[in-house]
C-alpha positions as a Python dict, from the first residue, in 0.01 Angstrom:
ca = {
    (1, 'X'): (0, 0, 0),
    (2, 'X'): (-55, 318, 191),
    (3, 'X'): (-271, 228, 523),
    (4, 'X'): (-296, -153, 476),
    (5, 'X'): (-438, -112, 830),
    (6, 'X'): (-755, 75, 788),
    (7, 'X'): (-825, -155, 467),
    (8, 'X'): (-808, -468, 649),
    (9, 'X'): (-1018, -338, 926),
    (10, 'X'): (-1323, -237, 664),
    (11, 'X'): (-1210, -620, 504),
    (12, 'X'): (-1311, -739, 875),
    (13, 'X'): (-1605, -562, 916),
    (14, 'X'): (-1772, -669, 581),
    (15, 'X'): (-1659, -1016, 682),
    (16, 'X'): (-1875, -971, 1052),
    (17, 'X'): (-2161, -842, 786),
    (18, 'X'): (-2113, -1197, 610),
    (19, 'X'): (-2026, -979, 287),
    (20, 'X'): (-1827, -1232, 163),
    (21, 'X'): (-1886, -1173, -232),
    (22, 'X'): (-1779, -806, -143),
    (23, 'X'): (-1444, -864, -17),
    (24, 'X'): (-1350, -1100, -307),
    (25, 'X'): (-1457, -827, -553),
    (26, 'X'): (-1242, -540, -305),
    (27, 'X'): (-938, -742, -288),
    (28, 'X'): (-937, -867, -670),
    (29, 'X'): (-1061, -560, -788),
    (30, 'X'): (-882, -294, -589),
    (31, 'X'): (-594, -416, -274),
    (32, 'X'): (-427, -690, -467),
    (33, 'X'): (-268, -436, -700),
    (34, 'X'): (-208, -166, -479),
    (35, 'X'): (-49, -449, -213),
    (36, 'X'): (363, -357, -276),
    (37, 'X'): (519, -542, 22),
    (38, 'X'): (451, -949, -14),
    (39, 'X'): (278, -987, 362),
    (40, 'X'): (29, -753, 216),
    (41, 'X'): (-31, -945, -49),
    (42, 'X'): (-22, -1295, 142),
    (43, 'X'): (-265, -1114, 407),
    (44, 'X'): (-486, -1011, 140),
    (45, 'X'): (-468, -1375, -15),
    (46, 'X'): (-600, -1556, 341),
    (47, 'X'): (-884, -1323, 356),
    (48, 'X'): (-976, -1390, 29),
    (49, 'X'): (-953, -1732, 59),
    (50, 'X'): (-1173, -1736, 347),
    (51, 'X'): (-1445, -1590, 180),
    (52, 'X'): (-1414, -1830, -66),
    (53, 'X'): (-1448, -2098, 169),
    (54, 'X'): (-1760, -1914, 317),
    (55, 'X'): (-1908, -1887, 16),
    (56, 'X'): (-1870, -2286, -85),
    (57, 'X'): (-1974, -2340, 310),
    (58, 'X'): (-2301, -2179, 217),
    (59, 'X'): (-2373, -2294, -128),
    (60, 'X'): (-2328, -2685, 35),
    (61, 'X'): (-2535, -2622, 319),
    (62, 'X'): (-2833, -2507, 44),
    (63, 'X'): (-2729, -2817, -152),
    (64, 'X'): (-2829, -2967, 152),
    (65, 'X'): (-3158, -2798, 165),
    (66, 'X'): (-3254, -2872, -179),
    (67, 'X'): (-3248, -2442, -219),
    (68, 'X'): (-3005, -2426, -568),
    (69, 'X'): (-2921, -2692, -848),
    (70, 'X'): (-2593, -2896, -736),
    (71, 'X'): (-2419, -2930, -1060),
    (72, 'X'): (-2385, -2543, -1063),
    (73, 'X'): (-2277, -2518, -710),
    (74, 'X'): (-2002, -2831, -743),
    (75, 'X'): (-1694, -2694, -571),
    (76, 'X'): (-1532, -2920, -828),
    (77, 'X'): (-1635, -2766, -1072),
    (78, 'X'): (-1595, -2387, -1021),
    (79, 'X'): (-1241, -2248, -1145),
    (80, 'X'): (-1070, -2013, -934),
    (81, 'X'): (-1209, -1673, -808),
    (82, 'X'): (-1567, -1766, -946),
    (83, 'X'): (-1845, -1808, -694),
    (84, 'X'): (-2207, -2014, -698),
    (85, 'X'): (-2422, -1830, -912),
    (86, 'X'): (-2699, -1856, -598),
    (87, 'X'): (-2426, -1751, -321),
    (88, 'X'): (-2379, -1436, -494),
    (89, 'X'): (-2594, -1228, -239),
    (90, 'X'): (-2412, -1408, 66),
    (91, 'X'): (-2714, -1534, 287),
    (92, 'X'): (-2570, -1764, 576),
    (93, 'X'): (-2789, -1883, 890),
    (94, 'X'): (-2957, -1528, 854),
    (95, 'X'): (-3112, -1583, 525),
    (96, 'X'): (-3222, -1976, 626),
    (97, 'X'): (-3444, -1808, 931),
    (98, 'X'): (-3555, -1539, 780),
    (99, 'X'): (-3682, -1810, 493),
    (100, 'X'): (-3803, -2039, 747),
    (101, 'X'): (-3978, -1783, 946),
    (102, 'X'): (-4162, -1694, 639),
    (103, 'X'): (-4274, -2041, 579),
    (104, 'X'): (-4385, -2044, 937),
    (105, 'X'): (-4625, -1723, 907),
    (106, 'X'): (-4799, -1857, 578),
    (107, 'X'): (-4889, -2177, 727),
    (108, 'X'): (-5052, -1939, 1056),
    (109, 'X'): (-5201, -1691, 821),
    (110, 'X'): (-5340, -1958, 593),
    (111, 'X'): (-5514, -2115, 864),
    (112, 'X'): (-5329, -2443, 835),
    (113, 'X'): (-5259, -2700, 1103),
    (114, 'X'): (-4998, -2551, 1387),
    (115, 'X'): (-4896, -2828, 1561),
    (116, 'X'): (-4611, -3049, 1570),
    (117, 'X'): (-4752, -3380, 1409),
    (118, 'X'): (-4897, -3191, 1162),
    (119, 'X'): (-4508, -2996, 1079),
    (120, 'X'): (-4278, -3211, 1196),
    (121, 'X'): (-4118, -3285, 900),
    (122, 'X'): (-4020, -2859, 902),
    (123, 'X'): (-3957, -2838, 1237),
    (124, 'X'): (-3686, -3131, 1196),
    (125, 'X'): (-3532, -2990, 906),
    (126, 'X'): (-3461, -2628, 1068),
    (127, 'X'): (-3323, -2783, 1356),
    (128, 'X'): (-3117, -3060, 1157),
    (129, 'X'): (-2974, -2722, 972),
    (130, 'X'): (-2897, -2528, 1262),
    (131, 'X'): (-3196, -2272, 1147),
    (132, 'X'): (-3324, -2355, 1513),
    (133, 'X'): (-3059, -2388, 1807),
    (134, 'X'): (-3051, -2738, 1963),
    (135, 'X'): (-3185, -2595, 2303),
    (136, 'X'): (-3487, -2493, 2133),
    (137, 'X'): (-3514, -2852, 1949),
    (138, 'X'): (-3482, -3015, 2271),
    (139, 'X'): (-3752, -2850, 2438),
    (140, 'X'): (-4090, -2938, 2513),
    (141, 'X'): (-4205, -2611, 2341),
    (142, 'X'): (-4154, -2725, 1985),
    (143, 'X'): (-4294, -3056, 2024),
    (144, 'X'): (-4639, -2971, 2136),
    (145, 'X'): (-4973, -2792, 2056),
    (146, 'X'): (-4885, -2467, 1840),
    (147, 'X'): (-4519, -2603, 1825),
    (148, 'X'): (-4514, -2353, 1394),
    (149, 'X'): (-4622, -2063, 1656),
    (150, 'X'): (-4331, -2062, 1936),
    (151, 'X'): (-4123, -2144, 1630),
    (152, 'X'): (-4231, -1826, 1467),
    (153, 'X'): (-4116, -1655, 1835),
    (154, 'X'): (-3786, -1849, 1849),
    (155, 'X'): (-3772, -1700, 1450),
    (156, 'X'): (-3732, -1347, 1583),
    (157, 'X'): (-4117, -1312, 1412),
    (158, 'X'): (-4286, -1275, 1722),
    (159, 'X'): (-4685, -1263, 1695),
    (160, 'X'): (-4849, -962, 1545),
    (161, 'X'): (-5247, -860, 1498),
    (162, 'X'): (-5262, -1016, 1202),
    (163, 'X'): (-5139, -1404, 1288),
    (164, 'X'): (-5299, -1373, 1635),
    (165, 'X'): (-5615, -1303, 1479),
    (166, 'X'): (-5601, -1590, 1217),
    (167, 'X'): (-5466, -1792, 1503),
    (168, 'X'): (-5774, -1755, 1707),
    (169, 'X'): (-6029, -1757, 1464),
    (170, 'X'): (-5903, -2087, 1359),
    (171, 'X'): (-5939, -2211, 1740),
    (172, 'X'): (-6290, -2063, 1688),
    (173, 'X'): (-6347, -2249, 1370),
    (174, 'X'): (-6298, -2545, 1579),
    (175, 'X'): (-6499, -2452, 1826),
    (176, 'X'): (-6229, -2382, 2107),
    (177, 'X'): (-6332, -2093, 2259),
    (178, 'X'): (-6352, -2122, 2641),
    (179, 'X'): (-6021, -2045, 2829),
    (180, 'X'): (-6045, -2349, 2997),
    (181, 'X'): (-5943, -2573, 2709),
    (182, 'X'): (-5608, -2648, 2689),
    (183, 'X'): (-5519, -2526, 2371),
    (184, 'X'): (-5674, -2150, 2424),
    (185, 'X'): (-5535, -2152, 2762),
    (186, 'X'): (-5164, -2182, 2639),
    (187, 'X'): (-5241, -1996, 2276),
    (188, 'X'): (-5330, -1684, 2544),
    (189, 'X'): (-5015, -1775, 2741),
    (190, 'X'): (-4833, -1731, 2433),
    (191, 'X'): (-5014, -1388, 2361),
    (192, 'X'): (-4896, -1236, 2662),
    (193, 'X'): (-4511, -1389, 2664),
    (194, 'X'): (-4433, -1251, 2323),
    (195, 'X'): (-4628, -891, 2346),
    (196, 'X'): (-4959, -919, 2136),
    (197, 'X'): (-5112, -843, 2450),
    (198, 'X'): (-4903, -561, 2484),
    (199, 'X'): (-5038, -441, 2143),
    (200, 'X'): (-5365, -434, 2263),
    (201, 'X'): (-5321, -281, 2632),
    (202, 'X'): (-5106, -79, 2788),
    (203, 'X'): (-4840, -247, 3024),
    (204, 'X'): (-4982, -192, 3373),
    (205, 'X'): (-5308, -334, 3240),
    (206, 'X'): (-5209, -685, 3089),
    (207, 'X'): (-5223, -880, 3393),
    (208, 'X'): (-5588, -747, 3475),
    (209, 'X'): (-5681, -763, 3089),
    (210, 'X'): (-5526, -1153, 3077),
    (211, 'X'): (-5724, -1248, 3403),
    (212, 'X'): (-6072, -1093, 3212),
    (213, 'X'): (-6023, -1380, 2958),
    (214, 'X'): (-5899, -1617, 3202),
    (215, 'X'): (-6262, -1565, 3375),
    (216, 'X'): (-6486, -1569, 3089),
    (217, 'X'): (-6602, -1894, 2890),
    (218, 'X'): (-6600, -1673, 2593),
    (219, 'X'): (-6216, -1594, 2593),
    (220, 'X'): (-6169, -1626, 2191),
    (221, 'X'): (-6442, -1464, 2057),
    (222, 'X'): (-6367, -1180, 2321),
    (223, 'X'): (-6046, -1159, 2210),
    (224, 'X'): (-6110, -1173, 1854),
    (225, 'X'): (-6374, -863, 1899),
    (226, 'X'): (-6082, -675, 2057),
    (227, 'X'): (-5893, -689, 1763),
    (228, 'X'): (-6095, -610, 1489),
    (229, 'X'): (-6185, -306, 1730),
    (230, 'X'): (-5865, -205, 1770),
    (231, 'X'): (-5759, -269, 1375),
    (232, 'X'): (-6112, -98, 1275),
    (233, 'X'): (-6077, 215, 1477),
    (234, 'X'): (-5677, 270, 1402),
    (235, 'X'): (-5733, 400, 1056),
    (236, 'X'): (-6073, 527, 1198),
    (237, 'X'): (-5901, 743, 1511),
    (238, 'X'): (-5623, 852, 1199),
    (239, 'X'): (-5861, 1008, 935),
    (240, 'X'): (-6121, 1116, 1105),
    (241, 'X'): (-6132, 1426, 1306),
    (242, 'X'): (-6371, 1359, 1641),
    (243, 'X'): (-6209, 1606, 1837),
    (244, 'X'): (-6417, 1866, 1637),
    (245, 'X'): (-6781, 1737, 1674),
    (246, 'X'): (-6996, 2017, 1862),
    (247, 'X'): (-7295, 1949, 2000),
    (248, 'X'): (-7513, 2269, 2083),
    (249, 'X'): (-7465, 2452, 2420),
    (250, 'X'): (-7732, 2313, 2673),
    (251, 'X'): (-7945, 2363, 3001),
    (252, 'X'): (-8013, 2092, 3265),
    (253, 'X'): (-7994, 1763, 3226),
    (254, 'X'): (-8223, 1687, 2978),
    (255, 'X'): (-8111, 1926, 2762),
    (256, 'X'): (-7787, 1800, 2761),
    (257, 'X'): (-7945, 1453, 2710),
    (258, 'X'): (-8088, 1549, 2372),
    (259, 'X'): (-7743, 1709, 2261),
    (260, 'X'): (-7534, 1437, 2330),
    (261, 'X'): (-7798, 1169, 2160),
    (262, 'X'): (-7860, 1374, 1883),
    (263, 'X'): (-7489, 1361, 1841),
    (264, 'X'): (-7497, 957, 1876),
    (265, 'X'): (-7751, 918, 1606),
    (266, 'X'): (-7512, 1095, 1378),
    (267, 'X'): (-7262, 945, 1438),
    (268, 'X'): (-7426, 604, 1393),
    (269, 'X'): (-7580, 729, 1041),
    (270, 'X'): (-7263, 773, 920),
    (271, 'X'): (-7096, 475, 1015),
    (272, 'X'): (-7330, 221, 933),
    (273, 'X'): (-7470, 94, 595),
    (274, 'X'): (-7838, 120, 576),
    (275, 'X'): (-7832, -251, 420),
    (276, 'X'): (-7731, -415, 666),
    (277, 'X'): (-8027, -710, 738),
    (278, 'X'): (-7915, -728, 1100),
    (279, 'X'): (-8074, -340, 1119),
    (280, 'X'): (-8353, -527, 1027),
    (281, 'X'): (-8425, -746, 1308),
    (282, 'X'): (-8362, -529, 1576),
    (283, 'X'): (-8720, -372, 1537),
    (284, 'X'): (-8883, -735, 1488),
    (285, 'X'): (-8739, -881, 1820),
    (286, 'X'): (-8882, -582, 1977),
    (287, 'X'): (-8555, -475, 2114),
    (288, 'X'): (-8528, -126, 1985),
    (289, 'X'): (-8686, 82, 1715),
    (290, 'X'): (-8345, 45, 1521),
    (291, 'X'): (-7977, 133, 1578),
    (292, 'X'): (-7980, 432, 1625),
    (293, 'X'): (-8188, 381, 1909),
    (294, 'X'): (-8053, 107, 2072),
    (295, 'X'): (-7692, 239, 2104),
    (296, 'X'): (-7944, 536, 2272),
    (297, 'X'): (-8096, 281, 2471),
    (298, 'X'): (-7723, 134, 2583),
    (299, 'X'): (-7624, 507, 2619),
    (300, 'X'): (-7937, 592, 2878),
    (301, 'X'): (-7846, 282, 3093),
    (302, 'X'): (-7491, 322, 3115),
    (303, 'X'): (-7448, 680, 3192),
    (304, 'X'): (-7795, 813, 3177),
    (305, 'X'): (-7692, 977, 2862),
    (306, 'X'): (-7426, 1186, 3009),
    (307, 'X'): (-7028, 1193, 2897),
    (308, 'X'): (-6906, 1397, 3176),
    (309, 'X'): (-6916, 1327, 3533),
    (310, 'X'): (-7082, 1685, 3603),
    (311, 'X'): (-7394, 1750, 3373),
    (312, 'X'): (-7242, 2089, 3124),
    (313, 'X'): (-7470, 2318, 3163),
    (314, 'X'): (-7440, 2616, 2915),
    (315, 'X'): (-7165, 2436, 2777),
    (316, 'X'): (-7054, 2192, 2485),
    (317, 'X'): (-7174, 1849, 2697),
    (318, 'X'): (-6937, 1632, 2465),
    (319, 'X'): (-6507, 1759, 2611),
    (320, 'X'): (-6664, 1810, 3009),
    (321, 'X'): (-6490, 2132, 2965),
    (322, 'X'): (-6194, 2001, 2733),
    (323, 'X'): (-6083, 1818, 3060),
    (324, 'X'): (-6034, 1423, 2992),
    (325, 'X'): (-6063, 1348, 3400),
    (326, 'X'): (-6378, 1509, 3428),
    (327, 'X'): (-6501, 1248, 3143),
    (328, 'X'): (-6807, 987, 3373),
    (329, 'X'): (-6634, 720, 3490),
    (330, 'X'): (-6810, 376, 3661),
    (331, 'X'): (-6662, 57, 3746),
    (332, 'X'): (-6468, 210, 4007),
    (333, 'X'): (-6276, 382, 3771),
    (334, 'X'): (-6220, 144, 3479),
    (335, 'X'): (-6513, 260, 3230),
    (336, 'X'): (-6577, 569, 3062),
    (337, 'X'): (-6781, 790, 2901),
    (338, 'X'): (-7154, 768, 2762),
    (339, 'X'): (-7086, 404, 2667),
    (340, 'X'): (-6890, 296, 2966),
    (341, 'X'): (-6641, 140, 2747),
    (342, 'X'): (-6419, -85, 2945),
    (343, 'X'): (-6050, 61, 2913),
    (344, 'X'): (-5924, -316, 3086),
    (345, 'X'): (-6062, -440, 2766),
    (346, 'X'): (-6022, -186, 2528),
    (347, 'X'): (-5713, 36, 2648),
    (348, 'X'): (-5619, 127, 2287),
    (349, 'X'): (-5973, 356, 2239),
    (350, 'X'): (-5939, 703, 2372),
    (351, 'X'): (-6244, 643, 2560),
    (352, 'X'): (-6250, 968, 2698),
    (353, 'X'): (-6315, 1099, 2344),
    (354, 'X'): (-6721, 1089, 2276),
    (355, 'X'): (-6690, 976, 1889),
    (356, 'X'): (-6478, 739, 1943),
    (357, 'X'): (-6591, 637, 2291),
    (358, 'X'): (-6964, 564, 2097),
    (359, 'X'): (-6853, 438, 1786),
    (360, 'X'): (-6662, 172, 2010),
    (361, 'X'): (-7006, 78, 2182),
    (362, 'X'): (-7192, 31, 1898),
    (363, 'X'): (-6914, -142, 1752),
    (364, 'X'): (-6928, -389, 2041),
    (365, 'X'): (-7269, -439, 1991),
    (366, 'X'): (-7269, -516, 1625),
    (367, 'X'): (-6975, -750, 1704),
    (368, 'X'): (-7194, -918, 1990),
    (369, 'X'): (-7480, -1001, 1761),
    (370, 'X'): (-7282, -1126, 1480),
    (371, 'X'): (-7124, -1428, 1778),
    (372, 'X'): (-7489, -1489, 1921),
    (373, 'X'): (-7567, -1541, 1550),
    (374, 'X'): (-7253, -1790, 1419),
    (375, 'X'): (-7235, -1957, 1755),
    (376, 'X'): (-7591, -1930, 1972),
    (377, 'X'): (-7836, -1918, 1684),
    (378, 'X'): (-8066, -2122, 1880),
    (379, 'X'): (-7987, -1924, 2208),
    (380, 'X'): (-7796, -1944, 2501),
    (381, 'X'): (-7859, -1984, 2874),
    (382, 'X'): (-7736, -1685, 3069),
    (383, 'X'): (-7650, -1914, 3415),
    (384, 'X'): (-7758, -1606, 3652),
    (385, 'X'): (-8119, -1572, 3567),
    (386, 'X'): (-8202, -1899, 3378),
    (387, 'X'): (-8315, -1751, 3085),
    (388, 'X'): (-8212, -1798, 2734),
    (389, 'X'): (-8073, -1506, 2494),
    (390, 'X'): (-8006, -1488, 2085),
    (391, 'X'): (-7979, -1213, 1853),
    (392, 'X'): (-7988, -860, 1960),
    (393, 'X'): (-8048, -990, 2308),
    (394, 'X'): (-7783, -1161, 2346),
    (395, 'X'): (-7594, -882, 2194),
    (396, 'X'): (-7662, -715, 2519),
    (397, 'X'): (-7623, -941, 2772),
    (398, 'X'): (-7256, -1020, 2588),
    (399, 'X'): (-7210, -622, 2644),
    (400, 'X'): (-7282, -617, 2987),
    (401, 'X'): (-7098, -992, 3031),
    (402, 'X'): (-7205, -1314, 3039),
    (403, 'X'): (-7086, -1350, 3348),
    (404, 'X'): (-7018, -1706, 3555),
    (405, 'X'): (-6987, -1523, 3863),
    (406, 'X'): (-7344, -1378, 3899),
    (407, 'X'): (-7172, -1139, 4160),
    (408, 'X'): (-7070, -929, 3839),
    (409, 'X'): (-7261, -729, 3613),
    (410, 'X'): (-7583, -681, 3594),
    (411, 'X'): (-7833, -982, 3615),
    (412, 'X'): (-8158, -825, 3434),
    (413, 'X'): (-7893, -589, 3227),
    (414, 'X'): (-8136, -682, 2885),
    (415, 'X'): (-8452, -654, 3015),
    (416, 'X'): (-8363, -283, 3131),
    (417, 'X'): (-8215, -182, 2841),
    (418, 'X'): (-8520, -282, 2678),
    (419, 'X'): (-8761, -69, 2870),
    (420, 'X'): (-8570, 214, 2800),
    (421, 'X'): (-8722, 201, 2441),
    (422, 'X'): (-9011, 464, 2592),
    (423, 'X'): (-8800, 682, 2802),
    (424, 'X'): (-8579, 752, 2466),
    (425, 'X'): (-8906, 735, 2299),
    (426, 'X'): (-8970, 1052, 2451),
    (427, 'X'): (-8646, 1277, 2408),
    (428, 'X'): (-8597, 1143, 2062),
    (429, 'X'): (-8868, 1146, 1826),
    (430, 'X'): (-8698, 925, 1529),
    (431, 'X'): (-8752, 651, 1827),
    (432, 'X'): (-9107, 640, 1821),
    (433, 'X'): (-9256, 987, 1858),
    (434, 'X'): (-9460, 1205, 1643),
    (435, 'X'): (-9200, 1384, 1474),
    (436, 'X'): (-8882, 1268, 1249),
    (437, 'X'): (-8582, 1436, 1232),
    (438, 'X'): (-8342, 1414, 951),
    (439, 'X'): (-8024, 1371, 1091),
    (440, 'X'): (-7812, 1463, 817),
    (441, 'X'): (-7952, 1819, 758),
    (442, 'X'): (-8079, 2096, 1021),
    (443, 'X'): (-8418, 2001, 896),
    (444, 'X'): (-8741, 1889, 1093),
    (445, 'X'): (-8970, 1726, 863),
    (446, 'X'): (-9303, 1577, 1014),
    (447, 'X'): (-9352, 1169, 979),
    (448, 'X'): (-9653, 1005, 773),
}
């Protein structure tokens, strides 16, 4: 047999690749007959005989897991050179984790229990089996609250968007929201050790971004609003072509004010569905003549209506001269643009681009109302000023922060978004003047 060398080496590399079916068939099918010398041939008989036994090594340890029917896997039974039907496609310790690590992100994603008491029948079993090493086993990590989800970790899974999600609104469900419980407290510890966080901001920022929901009551909801931004606007950002929006050339700062709104209430009739009952009620709690104008409202007291830090005259007041630094920041330096979007919070959102930068706010808000809605329908206290907030109000207080520490933020942050219902009023006729524009056409038409 001409270079019996090489073909043992490829014999050892399908054996590191636990292709143990695939050397039988090679040296039945091909080597045996070209072997001419008889240490070739008793070479190529050990090798094959220890695939055998890795093959019968796997079929009992499935036996052993219930996986495959014993009476067709009986080593006693099989006649030389033929294999368990189910060990055909060799599977070893790699297939059992990659089966239990399965079983582990259906019980997350179908919002079942997590913990150890509730699995520990599973947990037992992968660790009996060798699925888990006994390090892991013996650790304090599998035996406590979200034991499935550090197994999922130890699985090579890791968390992703999706199970973090389901995860937390599950904590939400059971109204564990506040960092301060226990359970959020570690199930954000576990965020940040196995990268979610890094999923949703960008390295330098996930210390600052973890202390934000280590400081706010509302840490879950928070965090589940992050996500469905950032899995809302991916596709969003993808297929839709902001960087092409022009708003009209304009003089002074007014001017400039009524390009860059009229540009907001486009971009707000296209996003939103006209169906929507929460639309609705923003008129009848007096907050805003509708959403269009509130985002307006938002827009006037976070930026005073202006994207870039230098108002454009005679130019397009929307790319501050296509330069993203020159985009308004506040918050010493950590929110941008018209809608002061946080970038500690929301570092995946090119907030320095307008459309996405004001779909993002009234995102936010939306997202706001629906949480004073499921969880404050009665209201909430805001500590700072003693007064009580729901619906659309509490949409903006929650966009400002409902802060602990009434250091932070802005204490009568509502109430002045409110009055700037007349001030808008007054630039923007479809907010309560005389005359109505139709957004979706260059036409002016006159209201009834």
């Amino acid at each position: 047999m001409q270079n019996f060398d090489v073909e043992v080496k490829q014999l050892s590399e399908l054996k590191t690749s636990g292709k143990s079916d695939e050397i039988i068939s090679k040296i039945t099918q091909e080597f045996i007959d070209r072997a001419f010398y008889n240490y070739q041939k008793a070479k190529l008989f050990v090798i094959r005989g220890d695939a055998y036994r890795e093959l019968v090594l796997i079929a009992l340890k499935n036996i052993q897991r219930g996986e495959i029917n014993k009476e067709l896997c009986d080593p006693n039974k099989l006649s030389f050179g033929e294999s368990c039907p189910a060990a055909a496609e060799p599977i070893g310790a790699e297939w059992t984790k990659k089966d239990a690590l399965a079983e582990a992100q259906k019980i997350v994603q179908a919002g079942g229990d997590i913990t150890y008491n509730a699995n520990k029948e599973l947990i037992d079993e992968w660790c009996k089996d060798g699925t888990l090493t006994e390090s892991d086993c013996n650790s304090n990590s599998l035996k406590g609250f979200n034991a499935i989800g550090r197994a999922i970790i130890l699985l090579g899974g890791g968390w992703n968007l999706e199970t973090a999600l389901a995860r937390a609104e599950k904590l939400k469900n059971e109204k564990k929201v506040s960092f301060n419980d226990g359970e959020v407290k570690e199930f954000f510890e576990q965020l940040r050790e196995d990268g979610v966080l890094d999923e949703l901001y960008t390295t330098d920022l996930i210390d600052s971004a973890y202390s934000a929901f280590e400081q706010n009551p509302d840490a879950i909801d928070n965090l589940i609003v992050v996500i469905r931004v950032k899995v809302a606007t991916s596709p969003l950002y993808n297929n839709q072509d902001y960087e092409t929006r022009v708003a009209s050339d304009c003089n002074g700062k007014e001017d400039c004010q009524i390009s860059i709104g009229e540009e907001i209430i486009k971009l707000i009739l296209e996003e939103r569905e006209d169906d929507v009952s929460e639309v609705e009620n923003i008129k009848n709690e007096g907050v805003a003549e509708n959403v269009e104008c509130l985002v307006l409202q938002v827009a006037m007291q976070e930026s005073s209506l202006q994207h870039c830090e230098n108002v454009q005259e005679n130019e397009n007041p929307l790319y501050c001269d296509n330069n993203p630094t020159k985009v308004l920041k506040g918050d010493n330096g950590i929110s941008y643009g018209v809608m002061q979007i946080n970038t500690l919070v929301h570092k995946d959102i090119p907030s320095q681009n307008f459309g996405l930068n004001v779909f993002n706010g009234a995102s936010l808000l939306f997202d706001n109302y629906l949480i004073m809605n499921e969880k404050y329908e009665k209201g909430r206290e805001y500590k700072c000023n003693g007064k009580i907030y729901s619906g659309w109000e509490g949409a903006l207080r929650l966009y400002n922060g409902w802060n602990t520490d009434c250091t932070k933020g802005n204490v009568n942050y509502v109430e002045e978004v409110i009055a700037k219902k007349d001030e808008v009023a007054k630039l923007f006729p479809v907010c309560g003047g005389a005359l109505k524009v139709t957004i979706k056409t260059n036409e002016c038409v006159e209201s009834a």
